[in-house]
TORTORLO-533981 format. One record per atom (N, C-alpha, C, O): residue number from 0; atom name; x, y, z. Coordinates in nm, 2 decimals, always signed. Example, Ala and Ser with C-alpha at 12.3 -4.5 7.8 and 13.67 -1.06 7.14 Angstrom:
! residues 2
<k = 0; a = N; X = +1.32; Y = -0.57; Z = +0.78> $
<k = 0; a = CA; X = +1.23; Y = -0.45; Z = +0.78> $
<k = 0; a = C; X = +1.32; Y = -0.33; Z = +0.78> $
<k = 0; a = O; X = +1.42; Y = -0.33; Z = +0.85> $
<k = 1; a = N; X = +1.28; Y = -0.22; Z = +0.71> $
<k = 1; a = CA; X = +1.37; Y = -0.11; Z = +0.71> $
<k = 1; a = C; X = +1.29; Y = +0.00; Z = +0.79> $
<k = 1; a = O; X = +1.34; Y = +0.11; Z = +0.80> $
***
This chain:
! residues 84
<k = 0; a = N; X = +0.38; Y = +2.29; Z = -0.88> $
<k = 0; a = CA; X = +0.24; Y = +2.31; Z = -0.83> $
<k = 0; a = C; X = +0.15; Y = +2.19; Z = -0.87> $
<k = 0; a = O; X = +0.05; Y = +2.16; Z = -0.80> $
<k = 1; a = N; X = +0.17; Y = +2.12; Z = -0.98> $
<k = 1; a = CA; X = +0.07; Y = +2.06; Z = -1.02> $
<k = 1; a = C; X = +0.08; Y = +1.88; Z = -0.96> $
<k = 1; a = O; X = -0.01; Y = +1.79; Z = -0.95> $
<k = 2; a = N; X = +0.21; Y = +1.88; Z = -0.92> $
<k = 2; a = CA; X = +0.27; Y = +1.76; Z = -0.83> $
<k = 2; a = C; X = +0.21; Y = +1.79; Z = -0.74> $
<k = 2; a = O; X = +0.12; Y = +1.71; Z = -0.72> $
<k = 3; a = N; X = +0.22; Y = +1.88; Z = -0.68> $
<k = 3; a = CA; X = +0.16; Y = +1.90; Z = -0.49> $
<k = 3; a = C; X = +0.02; Y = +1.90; Z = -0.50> $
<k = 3; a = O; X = -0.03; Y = +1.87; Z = -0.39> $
<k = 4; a = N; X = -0.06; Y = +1.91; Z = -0.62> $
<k = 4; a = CA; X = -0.19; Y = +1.85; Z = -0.62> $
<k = 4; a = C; X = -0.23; Y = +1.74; Z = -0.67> $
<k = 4; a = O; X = -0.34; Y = +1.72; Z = -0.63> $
<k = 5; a = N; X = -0.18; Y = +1.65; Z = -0.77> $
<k = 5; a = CA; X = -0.16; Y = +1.51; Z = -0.78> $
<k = 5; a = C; X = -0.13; Y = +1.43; Z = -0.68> $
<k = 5; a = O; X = -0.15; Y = +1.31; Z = -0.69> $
<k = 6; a = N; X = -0.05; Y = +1.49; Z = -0.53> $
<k = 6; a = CA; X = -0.03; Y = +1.45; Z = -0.42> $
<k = 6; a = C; X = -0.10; Y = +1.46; Z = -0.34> $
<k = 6; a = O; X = -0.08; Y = +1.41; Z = -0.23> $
<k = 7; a = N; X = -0.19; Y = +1.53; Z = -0.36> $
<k = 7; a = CA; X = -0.27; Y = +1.57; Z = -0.23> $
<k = 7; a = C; X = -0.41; Y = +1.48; Z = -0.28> $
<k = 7; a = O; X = -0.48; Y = +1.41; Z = -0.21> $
<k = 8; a = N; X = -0.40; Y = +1.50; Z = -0.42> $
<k = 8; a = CA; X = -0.54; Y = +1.41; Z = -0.46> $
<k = 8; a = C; X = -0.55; Y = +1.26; Z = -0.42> $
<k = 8; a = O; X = -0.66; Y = +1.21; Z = -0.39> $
<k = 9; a = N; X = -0.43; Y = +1.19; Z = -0.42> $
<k = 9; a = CA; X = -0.40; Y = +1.04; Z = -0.40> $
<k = 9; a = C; X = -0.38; Y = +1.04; Z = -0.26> $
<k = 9; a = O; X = -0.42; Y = +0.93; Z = -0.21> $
<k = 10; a = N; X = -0.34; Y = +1.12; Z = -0.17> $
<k = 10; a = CA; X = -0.37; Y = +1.08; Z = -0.06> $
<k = 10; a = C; X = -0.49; Y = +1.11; Z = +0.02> $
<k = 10; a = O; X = -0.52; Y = +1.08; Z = +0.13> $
<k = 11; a = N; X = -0.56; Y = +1.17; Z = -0.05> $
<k = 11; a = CA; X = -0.71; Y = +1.21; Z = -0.04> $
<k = 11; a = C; X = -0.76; Y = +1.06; Z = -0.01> $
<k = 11; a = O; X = -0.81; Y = +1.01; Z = +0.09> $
<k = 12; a = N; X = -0.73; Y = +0.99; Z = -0.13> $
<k = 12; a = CA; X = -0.82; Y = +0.90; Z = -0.19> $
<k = 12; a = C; X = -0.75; Y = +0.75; Z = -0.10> $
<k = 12; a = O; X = -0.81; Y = +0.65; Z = -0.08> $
<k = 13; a = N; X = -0.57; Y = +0.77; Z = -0.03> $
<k = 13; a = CA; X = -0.55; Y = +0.65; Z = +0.02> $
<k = 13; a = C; X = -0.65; Y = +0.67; Z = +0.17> $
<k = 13; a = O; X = -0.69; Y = +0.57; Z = +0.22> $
<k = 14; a = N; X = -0.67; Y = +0.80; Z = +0.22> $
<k = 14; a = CA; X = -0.72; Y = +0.82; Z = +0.36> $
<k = 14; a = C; X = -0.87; Y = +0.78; Z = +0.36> $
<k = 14; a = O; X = -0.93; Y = +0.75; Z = +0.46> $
<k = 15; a = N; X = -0.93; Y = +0.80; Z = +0.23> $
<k = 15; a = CA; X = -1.06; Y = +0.77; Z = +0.20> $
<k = 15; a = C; X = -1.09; Y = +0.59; Z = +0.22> $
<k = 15; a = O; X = -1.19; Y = +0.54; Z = +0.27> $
<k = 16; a = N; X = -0.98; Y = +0.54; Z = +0.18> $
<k = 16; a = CA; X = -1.00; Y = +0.39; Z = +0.14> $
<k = 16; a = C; X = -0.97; Y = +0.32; Z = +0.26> $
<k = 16; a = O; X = -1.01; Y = +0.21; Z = +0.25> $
<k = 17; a = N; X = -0.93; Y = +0.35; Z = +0.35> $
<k = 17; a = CA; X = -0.84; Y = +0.30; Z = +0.50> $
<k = 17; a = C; X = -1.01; Y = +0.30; Z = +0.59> $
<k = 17; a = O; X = -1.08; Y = +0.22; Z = +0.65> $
<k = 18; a = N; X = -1.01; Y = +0.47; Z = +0.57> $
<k = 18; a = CA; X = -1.15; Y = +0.52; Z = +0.68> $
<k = 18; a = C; X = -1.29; Y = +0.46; Z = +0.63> $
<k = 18; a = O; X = -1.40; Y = +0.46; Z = +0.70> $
<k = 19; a = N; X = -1.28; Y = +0.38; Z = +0.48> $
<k = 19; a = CA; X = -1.42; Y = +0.31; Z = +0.45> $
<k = 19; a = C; X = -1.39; Y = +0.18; Z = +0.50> $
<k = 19; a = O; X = -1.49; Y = +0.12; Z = +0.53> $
<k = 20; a = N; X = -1.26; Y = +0.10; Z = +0.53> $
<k = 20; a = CA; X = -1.27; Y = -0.04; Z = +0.54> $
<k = 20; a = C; X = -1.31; Y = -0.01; Z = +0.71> $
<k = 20; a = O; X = -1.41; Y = -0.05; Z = +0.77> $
<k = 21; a = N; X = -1.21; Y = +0.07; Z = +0.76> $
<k = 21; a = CA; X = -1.21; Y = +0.08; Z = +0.92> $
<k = 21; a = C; X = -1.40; Y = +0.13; Z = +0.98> $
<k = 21; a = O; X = -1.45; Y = +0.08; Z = +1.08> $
<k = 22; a = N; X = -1.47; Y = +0.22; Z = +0.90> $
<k = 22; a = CA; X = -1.60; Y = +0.23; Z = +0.95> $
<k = 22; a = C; X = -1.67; Y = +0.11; Z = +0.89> $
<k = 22; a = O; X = -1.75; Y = +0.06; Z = +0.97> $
<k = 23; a = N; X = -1.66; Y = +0.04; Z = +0.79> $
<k = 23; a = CA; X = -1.74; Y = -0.07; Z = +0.77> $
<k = 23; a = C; X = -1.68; Y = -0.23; Z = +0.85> $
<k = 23; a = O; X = -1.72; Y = -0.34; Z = +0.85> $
<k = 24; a = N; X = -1.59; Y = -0.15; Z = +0.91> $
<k = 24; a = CA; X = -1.50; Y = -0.29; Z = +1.01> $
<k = 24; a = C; X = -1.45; Y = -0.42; Z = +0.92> $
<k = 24; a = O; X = -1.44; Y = -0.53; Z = +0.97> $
<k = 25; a = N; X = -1.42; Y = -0.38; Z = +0.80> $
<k = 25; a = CA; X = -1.35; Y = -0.47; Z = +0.66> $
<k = 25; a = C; X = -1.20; Y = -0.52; Z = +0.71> $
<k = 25; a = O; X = -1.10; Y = -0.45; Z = +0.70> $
<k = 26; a = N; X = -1.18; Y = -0.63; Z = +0.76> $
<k = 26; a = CA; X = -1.05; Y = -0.70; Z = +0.78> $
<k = 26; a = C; X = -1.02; Y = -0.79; Z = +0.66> $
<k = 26; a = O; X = -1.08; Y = -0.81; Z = +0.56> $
<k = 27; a = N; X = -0.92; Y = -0.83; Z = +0.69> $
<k = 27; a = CA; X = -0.85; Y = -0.89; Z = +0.58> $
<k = 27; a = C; X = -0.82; Y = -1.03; Z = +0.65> $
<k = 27; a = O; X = -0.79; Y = -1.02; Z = +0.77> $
<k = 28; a = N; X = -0.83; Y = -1.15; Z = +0.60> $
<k = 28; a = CA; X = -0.83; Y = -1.29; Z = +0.61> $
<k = 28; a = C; X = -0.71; Y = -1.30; Z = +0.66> $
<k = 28; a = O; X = -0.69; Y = -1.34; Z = +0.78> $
<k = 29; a = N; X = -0.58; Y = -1.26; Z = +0.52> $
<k = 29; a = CA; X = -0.45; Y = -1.26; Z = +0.55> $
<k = 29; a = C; X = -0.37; Y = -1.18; Z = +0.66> $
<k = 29; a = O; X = -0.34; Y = -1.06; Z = +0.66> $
<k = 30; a = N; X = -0.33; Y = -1.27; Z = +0.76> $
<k = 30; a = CA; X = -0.28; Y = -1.18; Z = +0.87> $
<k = 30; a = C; X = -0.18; Y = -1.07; Z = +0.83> $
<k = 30; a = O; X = -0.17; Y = -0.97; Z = +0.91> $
<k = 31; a = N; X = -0.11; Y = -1.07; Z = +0.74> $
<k = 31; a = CA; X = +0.00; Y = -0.98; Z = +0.71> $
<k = 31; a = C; X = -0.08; Y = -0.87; Z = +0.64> $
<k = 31; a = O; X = -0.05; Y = -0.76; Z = +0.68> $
<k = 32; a = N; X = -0.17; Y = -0.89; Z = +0.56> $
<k = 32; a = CA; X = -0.25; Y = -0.81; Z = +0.49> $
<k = 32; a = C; X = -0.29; Y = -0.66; Z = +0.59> $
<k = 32; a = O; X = -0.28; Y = -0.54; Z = +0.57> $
<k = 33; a = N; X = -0.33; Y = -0.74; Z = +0.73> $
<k = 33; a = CA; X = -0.44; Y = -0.69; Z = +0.83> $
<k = 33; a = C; X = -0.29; Y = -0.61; Z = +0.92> $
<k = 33; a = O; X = -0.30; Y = -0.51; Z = +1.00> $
<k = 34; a = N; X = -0.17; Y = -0.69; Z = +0.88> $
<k = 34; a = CA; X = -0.05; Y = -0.60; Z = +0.96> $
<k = 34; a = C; X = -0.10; Y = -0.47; Z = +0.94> $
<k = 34; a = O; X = -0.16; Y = -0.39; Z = +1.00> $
<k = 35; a = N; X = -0.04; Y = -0.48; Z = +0.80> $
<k = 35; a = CA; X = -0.07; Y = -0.39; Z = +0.68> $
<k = 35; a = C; X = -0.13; Y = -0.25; Z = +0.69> $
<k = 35; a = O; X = -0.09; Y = -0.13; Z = +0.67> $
<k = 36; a = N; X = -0.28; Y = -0.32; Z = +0.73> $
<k = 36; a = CA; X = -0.38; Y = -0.19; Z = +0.77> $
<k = 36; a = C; X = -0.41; Y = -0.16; Z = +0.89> $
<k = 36; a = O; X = -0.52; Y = -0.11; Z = +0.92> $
<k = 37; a = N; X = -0.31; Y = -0.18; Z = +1.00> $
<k = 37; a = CA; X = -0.31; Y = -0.19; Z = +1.12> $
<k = 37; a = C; X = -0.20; Y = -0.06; Z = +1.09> $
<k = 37; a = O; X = -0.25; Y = +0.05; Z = +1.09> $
<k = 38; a = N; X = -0.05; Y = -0.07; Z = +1.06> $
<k = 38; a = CA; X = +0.10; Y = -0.03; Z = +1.07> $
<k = 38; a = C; X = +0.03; Y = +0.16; Z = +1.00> $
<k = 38; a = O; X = +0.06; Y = +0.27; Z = +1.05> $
<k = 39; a = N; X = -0.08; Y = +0.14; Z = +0.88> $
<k = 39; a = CA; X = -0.15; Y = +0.23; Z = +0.82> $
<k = 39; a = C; X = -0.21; Y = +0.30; Z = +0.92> $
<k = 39; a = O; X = -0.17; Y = +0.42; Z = +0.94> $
<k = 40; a = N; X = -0.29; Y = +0.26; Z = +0.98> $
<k = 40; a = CA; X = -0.36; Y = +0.33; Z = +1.04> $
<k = 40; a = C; X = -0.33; Y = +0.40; Z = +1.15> $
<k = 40; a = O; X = -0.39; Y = +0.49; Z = +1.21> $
<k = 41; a = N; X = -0.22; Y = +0.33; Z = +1.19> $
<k = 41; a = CA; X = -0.11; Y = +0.42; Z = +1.33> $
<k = 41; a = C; X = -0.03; Y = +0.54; Z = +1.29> $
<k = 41; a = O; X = +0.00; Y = +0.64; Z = +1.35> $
<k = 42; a = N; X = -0.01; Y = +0.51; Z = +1.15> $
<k = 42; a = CA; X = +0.10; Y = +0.61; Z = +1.08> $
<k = 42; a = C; X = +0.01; Y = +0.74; Z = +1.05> $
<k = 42; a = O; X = +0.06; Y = +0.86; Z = +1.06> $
<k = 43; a = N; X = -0.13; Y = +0.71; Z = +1.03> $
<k = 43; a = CA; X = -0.24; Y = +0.85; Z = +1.00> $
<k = 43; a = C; X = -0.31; Y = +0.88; Z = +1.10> $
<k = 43; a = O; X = -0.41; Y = +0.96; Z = +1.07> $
<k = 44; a = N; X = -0.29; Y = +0.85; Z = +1.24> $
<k = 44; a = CA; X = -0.30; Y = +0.85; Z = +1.35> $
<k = 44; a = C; X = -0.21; Y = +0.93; Z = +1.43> $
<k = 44; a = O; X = -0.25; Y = +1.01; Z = +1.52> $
<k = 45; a = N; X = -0.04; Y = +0.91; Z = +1.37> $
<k = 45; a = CA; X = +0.05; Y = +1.00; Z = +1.44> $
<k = 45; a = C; X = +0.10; Y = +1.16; Z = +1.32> $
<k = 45; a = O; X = +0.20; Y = +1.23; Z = +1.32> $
<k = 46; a = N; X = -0.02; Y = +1.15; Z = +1.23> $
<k = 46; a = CA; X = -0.01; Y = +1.26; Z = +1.12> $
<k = 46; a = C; X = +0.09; Y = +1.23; Z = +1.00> $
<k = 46; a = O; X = +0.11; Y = +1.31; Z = +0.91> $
<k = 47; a = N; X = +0.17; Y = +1.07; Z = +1.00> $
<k = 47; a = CA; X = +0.24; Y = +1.07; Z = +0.87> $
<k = 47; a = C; X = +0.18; Y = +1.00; Z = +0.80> $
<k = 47; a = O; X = +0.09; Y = +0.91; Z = +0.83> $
<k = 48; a = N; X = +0.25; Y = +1.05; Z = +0.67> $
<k = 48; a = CA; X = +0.18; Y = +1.00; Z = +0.56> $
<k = 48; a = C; X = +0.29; Y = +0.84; Z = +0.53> $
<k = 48; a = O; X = +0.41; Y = +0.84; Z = +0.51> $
<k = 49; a = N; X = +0.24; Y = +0.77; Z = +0.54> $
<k = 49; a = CA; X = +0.31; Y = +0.62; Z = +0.48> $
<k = 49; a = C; X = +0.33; Y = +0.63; Z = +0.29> $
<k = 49; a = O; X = +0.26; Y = +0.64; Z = +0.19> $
<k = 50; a = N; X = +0.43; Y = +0.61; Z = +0.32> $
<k = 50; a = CA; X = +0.47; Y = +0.58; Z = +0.19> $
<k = 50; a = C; X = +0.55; Y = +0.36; Z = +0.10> $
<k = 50; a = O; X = +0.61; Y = +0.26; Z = +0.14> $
<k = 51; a = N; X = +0.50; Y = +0.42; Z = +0.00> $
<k = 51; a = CA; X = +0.57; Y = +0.21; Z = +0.00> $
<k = 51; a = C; X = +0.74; Y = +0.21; Z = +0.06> $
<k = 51; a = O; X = +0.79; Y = +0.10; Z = +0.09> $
<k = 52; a = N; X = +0.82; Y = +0.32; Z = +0.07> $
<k = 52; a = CA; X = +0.94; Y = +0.29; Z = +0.16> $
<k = 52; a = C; X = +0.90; Y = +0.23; Z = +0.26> $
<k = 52; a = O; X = +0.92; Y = +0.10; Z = +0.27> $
<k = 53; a = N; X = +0.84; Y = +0.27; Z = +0.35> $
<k = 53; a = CA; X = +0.85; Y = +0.27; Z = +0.48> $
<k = 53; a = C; X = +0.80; Y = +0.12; Z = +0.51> $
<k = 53; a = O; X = +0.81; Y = +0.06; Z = +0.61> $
<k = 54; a = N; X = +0.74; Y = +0.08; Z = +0.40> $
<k = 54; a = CA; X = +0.69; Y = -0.07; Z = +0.43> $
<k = 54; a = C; X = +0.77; Y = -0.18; Z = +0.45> $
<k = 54; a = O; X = +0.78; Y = -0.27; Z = +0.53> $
<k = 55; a = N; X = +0.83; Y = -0.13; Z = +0.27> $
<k = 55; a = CA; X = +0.96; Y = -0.21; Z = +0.22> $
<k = 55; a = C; X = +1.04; Y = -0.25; Z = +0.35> $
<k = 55; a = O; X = +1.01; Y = -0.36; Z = +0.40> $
<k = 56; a = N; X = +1.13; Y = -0.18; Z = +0.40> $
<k = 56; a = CA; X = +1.21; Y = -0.13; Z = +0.51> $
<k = 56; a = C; X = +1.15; Y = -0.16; Z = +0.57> $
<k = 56; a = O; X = +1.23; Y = -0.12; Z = +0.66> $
<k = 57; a = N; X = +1.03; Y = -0.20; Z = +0.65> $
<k = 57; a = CA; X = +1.02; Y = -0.20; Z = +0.82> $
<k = 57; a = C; X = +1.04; Y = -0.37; Z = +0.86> $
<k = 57; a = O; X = +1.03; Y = -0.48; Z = +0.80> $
<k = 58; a = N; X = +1.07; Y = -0.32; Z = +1.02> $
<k = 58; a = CA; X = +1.14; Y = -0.39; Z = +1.09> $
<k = 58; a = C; X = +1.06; Y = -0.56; Z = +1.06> $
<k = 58; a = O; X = +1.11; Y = -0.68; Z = +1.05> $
<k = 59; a = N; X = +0.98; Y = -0.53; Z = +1.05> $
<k = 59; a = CA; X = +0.85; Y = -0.71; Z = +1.06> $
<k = 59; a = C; X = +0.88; Y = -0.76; Z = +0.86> $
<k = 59; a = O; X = +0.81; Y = -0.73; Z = +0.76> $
<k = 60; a = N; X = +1.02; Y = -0.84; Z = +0.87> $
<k = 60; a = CA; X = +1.03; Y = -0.89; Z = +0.80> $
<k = 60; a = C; X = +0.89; Y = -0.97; Z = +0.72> $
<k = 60; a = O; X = +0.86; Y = -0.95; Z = +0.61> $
<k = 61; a = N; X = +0.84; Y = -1.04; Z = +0.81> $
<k = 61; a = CA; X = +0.70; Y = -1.07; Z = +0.72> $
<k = 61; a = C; X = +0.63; Y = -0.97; Z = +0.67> $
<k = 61; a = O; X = +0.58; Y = -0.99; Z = +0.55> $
<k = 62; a = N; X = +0.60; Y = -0.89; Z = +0.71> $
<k = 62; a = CA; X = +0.51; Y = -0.74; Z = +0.66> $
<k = 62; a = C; X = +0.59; Y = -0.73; Z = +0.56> $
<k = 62; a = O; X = +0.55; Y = -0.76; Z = +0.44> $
<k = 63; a = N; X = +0.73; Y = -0.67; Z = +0.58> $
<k = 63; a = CA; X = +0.76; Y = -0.61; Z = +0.45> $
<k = 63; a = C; X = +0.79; Y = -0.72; Z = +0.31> $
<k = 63; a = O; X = +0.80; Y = -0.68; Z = +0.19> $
<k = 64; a = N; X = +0.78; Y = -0.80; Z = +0.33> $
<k = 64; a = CA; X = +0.80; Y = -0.96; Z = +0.22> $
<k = 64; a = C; X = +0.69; Y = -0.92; Z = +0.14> $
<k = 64; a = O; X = +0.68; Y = -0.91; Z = +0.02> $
<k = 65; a = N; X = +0.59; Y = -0.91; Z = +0.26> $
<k = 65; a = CA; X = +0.44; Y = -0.93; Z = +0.19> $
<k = 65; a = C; X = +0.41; Y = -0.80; Z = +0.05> $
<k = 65; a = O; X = +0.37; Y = -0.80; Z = -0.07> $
<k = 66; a = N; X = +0.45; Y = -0.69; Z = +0.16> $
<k = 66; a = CA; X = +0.43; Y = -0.53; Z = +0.06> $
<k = 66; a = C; X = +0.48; Y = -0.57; Z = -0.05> $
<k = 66; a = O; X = +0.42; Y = -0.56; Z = -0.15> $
<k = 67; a = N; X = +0.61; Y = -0.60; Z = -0.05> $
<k = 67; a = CA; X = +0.72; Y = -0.65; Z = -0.22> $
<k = 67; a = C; X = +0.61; Y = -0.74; Z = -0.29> $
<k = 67; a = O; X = +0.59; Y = -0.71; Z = -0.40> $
<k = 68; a = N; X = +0.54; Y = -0.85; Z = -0.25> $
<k = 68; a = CA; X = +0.53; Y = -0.91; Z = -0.32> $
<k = 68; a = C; X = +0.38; Y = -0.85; Z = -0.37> $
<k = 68; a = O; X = +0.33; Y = -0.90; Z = -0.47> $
<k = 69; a = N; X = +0.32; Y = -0.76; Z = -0.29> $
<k = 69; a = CA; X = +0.18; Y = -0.69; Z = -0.34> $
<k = 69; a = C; X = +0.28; Y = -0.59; Z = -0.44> $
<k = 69; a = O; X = +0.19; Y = -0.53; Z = -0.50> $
<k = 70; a = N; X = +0.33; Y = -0.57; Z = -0.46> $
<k = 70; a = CA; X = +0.39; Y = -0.41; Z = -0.57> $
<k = 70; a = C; X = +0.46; Y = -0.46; Z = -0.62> $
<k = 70; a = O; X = +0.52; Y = -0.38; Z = -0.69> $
<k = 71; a = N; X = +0.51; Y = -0.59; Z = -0.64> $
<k = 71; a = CA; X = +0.58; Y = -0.59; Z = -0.75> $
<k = 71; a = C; X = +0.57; Y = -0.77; Z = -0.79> $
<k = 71; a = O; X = +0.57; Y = -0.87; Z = -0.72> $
<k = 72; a = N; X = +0.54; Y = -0.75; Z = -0.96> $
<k = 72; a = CA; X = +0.48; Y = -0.83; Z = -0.99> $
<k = 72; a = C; X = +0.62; Y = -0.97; Z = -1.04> $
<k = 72; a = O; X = +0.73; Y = -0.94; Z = -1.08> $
<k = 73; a = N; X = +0.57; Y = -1.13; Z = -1.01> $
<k = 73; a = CA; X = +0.63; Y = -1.25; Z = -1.02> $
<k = 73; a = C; X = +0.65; Y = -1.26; Z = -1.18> $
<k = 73; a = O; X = +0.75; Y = -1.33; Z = -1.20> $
<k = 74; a = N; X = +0.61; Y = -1.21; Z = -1.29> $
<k = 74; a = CA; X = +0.55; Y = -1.23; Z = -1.41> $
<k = 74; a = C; X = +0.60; Y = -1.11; Z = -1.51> $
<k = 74; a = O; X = +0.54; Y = -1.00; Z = -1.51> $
<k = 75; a = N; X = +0.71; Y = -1.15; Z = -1.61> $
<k = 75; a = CA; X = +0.71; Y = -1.10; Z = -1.72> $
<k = 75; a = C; X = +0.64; Y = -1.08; Z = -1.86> $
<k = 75; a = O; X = +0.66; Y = -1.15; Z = -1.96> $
<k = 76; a = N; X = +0.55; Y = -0.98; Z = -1.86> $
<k = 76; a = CA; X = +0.50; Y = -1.00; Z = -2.00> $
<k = 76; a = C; X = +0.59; Y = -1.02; Z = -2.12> $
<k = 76; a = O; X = +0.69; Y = -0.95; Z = -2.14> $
<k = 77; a = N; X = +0.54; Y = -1.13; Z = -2.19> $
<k = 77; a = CA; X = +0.60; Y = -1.12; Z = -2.30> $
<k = 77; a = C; X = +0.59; Y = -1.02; Z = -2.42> $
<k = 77; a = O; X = +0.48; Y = -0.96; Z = -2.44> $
<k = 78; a = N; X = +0.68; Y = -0.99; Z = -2.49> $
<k = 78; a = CA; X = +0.64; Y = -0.86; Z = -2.60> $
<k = 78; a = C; X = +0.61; Y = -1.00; Z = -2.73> $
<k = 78; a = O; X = +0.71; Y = -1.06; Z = -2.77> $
<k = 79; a = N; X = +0.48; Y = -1.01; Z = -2.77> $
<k = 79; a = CA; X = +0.43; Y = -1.05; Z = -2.87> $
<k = 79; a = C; X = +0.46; Y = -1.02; Z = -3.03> $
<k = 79; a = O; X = +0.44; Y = -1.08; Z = -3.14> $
<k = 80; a = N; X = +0.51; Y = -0.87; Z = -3.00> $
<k = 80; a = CA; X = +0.49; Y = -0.84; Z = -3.14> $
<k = 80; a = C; X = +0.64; Y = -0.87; Z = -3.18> $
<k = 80; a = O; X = +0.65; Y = -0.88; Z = -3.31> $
<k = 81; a = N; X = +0.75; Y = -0.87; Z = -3.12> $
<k = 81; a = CA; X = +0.89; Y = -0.90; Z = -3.14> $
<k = 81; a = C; X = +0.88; Y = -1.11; Z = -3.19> $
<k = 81; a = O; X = +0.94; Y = -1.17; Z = -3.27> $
<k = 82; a = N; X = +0.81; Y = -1.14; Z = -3.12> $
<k = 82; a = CA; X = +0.84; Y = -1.29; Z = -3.15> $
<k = 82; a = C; X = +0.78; Y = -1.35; Z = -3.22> $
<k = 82; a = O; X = +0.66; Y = -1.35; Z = -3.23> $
<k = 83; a = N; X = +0.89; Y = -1.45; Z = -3.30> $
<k = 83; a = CA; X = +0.79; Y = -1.49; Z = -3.43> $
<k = 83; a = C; X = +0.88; Y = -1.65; Z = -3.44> $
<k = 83; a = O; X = +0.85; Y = -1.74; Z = -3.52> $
***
């Protein structure tokens, strides 16, 4: 029960963030970016919820390059306290 409302809260808040850029007419510079919130806003248009699979995996190899490289980061922190 407490998952199905930690789920409902976050997608509360992704449909919130979509419907403020789209009423304030907020585009993105980067065309893949603007895929992005384009591929979104069809998906909550035909009632599904998008998840980062579906990005990963979709067909527009440039879209999905881009999503990997938004979620997942180029850069190892180092652990500081181990090295001496």
């Amino acid at each position: 029960m407490k998952m199905e409302k930690k789920a409902k809260k976050k997608l509360f808040w992704q449909i919130y963030i979509v419907s403020e850029l789209n009423k304030d007419e907020i585009s993105f510079q980067t065309p893949a970016y603007q895929e992005i919130l384009k591929e979104y806003n069809k998906l909550i248009d035909e009632e599904i919820i998008p998840d980062a699979q579906h990005f990963i995996n979709h067909s527009d190899a440039q879209l999905s390059a881009s999503v990997i490289e938004l979620l997942f980061s180029r850069f190892q922190l180092a652990n500081w306290k181990n090295t001496e």
